[in-house]
KEKE-464169 format. One record per residue (C-alpha): residue in three letters; x, y, z. Coordinates in pm, whole numbers, plus 50000, padded with zeros to 5 digits. Each point is the difference from the previous one (the first is absolute). Layout:
REM residues N
ALAXYZ/...
REM end
This chain:
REM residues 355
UNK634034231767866/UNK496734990150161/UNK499195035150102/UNK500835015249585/UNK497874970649866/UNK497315011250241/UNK500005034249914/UNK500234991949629/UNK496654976749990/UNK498735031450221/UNK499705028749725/UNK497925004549761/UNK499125026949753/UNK498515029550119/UNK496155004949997/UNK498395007549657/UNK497115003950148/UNK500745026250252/UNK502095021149710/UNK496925002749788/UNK497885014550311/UNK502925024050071/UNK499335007749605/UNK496475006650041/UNK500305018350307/UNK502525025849880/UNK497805001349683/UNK497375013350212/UNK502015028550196/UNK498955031949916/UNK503055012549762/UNK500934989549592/UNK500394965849893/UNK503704992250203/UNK500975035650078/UNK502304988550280/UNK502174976749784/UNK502024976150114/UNK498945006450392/UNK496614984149859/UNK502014968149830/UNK501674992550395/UNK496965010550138/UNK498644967249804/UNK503174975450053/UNK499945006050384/UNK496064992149970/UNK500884970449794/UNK502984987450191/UNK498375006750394/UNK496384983149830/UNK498645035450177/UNK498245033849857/UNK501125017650362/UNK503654981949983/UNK502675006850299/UNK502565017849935/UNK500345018250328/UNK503294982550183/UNK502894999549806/UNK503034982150015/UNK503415002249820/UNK501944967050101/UNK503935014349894/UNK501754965049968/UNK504054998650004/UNK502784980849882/UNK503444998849835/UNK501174987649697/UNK503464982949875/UNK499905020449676/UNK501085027750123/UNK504104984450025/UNK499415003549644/UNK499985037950054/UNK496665005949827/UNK499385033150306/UNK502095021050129/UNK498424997250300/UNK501574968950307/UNK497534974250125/UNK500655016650336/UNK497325024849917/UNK497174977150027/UNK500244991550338/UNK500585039250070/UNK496545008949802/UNK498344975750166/UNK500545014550358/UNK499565037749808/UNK496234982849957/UNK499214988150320/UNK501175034450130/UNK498025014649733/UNK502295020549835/UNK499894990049642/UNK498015010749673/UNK497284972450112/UNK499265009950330/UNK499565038749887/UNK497874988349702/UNK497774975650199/UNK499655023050311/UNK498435024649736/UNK497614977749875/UNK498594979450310/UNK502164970149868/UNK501754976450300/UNK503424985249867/UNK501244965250153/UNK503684989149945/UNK500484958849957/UNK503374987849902/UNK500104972649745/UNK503545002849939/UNK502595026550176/UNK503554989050043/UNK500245013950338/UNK498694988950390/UNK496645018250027/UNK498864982450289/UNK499605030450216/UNK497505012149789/UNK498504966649982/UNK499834999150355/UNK498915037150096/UNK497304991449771/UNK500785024849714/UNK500254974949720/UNK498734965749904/UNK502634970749948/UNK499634983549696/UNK503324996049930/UNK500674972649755/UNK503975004349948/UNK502375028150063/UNK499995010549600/UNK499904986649740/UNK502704984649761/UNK501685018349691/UNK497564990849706/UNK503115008149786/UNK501734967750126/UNK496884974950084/UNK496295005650097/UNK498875028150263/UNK498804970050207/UNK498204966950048/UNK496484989949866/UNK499584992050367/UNK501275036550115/UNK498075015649712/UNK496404977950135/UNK501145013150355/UNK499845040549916/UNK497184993049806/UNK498244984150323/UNK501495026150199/UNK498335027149799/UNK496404978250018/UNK500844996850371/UNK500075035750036/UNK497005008849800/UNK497834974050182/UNK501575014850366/UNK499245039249902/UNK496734990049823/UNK497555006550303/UNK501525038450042/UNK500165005949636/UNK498075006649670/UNK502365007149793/UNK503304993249947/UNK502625019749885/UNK503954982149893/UNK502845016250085/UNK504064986350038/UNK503575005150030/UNK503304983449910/UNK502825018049795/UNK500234982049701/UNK496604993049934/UNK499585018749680/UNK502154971649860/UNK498104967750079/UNK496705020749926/UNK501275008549618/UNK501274964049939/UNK496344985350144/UNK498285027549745/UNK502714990749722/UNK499264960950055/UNK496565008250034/UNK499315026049669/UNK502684971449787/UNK502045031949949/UNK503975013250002/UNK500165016250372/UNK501665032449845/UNK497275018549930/UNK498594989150318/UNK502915014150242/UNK500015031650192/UNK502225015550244/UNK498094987150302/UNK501795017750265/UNK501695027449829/UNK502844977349793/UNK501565019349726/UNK499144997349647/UNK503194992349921/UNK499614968050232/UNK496124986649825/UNK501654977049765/UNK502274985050267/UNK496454990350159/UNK498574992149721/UNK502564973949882/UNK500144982350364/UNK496204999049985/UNK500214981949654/UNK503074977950116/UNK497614988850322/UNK497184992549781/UNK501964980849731/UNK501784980950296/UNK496564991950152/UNK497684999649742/UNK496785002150209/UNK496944986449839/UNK497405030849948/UNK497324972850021/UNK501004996350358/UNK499735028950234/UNK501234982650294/UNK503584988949770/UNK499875035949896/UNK499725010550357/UNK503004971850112/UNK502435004449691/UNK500395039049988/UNK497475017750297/UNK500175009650337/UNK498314990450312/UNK498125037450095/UNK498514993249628/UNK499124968050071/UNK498345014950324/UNK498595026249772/UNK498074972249750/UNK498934979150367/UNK498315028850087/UNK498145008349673/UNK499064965149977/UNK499005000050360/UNK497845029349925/UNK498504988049730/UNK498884969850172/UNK498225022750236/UNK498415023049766/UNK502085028750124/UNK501755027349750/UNK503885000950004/UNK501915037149899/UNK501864992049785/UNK503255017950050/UNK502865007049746/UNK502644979549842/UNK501174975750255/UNK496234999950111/UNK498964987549618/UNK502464978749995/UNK498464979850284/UNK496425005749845/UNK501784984849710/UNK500654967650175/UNK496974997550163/UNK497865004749683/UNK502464974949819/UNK498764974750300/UNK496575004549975/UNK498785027249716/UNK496805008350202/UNK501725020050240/UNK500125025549752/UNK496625009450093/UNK500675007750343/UNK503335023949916/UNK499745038749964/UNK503235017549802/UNK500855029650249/UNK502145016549742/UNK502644998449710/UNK503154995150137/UNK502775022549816/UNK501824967949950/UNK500004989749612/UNK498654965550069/UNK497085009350171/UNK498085008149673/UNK500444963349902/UNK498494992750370/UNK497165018349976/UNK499244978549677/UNK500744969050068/UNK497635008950287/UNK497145016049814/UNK500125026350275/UNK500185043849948/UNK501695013850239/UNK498105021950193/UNK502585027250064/UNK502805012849788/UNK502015023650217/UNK503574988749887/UNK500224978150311/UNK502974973350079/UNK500985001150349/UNK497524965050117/UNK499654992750307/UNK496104999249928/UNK499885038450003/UNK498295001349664/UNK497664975250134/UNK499315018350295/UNK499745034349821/UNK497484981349778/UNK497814985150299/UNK497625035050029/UNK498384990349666/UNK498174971250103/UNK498305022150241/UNK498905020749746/UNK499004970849811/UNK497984989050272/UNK497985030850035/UNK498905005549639/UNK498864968749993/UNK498315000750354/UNK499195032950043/UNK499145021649675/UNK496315002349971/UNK498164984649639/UNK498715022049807/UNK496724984450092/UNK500225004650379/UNK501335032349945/UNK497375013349735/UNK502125008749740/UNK499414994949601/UNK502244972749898/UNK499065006049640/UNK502925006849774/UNK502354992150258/UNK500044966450076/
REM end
């Protein structure tokens, strides 16, 4: 707890100051008044969350965090727990969606496991994958919390851990995960979260049948009823229905935030953890960046509760972080309007009428 109480008193609200020179910089760039959109508005939130005009956004890093989840007895997928640990070694051969996305965009992708119910010491030991490990899964929400409050604390230190240990290679931070089942606990956090009936909020996740979405709905209500998690507290929220890559997920925005650094914000799962986090300390919303809108029905209700537009809409719900990591190429181009587009003073051009 002593390392999540640190971190908390650590963050603060991104730099007012630094947004409004961003402002009058790009105000000064020799095209009309906000021609580039909304590459301008994260051109200013990475200037106000990195307190920097020339912010870093150079070495990126999608942390993919992993875990099972108890739910899924309830048959709320159609896909086993087994595949988890199989994905997992797919990324550290880098076979999967995330590798291919990330090697396309200059993006490195790290694989920790928070939670896999399977002996992935090999990988822990050959280096491939950081430990943090705080129970083999987690327990069916339909029949009693997820977890502890001590096991939820100890993914959310596990997330800070890792965003304090990556922090010297890495300006911003992309979050990415895996664990079949986690569309579940992510639409009951977002349900608990929005004070809303999780029907409207539940998709197929991986590829269950329509004629299965009630089934998941109604174990999603019976788990929240059962539990009643208070939305006032995002570490109950976290214990009662979550699951520990989220909880890695929300360590590592909040870690970020405490170190002025931008976290990608990835999909559903991925919001769910931002979720958490910004239920644990609000000003972390400052330091998050919505990749895209998730094709999952909930995520709309994310992106609100947020405040956050997603930057992409391309019909995305794989995970992983690969919307994240597809999304990573505009902060360079952020970067460079704001750095490198001449004024129209230095550049001697009429800025009457335009500006």
């Amino acid at each position: 707890m002593k390392l999540l109480t640190e971190t908390l008193n650590s963050i603060e609200p991104a730099s007012a100051e630094l947004r409004e020179q961003a402002t009058r910089r790009i105000e000064s760039l020799t095209m009309p008044h906000w021609a580039l959109g909304r590459l301008l508005d994260l051109a200013v939130d990475l200037a106000g969350m990195t307190r920097s005009l020339e912010f870093p956004v150079a070495r990126k890093t999608v942390v993919l965090m992993a875990g099972d989840h108890g739910i899924v007895a309830e048959g709320v997928t159609p896909q086993p727990s087994s595949v988890t640990v199989q994905m997992v070694h797919n990324f550290v051969a880098g076979g999967a969606g995330i590798n291919a996305v990330a090697r396309s965009t200059g993006t490195r992708v790290v694989v920790a496991d928070l939670g896999v119910a399977a002996d992935l010491s090999d990988l822990v030991s050959a280096g491939k994958i950081f430990d943090c490990k705080v129970a083999p899964g987690t327990c069916n929400f339909a029949k009693g919390p997820a977890m502890t409050r001590l096991q939820a604390v100890a993914s959310l230190e596990a997330g800070i851990g890792l965003a304090r240990r990556l922090a010297p290679e890495t300006d911003v931070f992309g979050s990415g995960e895996m664990g079949i089942g986690n569309t579940s606990p992510s639409s009951a956090i977002v349900a608990v979260l929005s004070r809303q009936d999780p029907g409207p909020l539940v998709g197929p996740g991986a590829a269950l049948p329509q004629s299965r979405l009630a089934h998941k709905a109604e174990v999603i209500r019976r788990g929240i009823a059962l539990n009643r998690p208070d939305p006032a507290d995002g570490i109950d929220v976290l214990a009662k229905v979550g699951g520990f890559e989220i909880g890695g997920i929300a360590g590592l925005a909040l870690g970020a935030a405490a170190l002025r650094k931008p976290m990608m914000v990835d999909g559903f799962i991925s919001s769910a953890g931002a979720l958490i986090a910004a239920a644990i300390s609000p000003a972390v919303k400052d330091y998050l960046i919505l990749a895209h809108g998730s094709s999952e029905p909930g995520h709309r209700t994310m992106a609100r509760l947020l405040g956050k537009k997603p930057l992409l809409d391309l019909g995305l719900h794989l995970g992983e972080g690969s919307g994240a990591a597809l999304a990573m190429p505009l902060l360079d181009a952020a970067r460079e309007v704001l750095t490198g587009m001449a004024t129209f003073e230095s550049a001697n051009v009429t800025s009457e009428g335009v500006r």
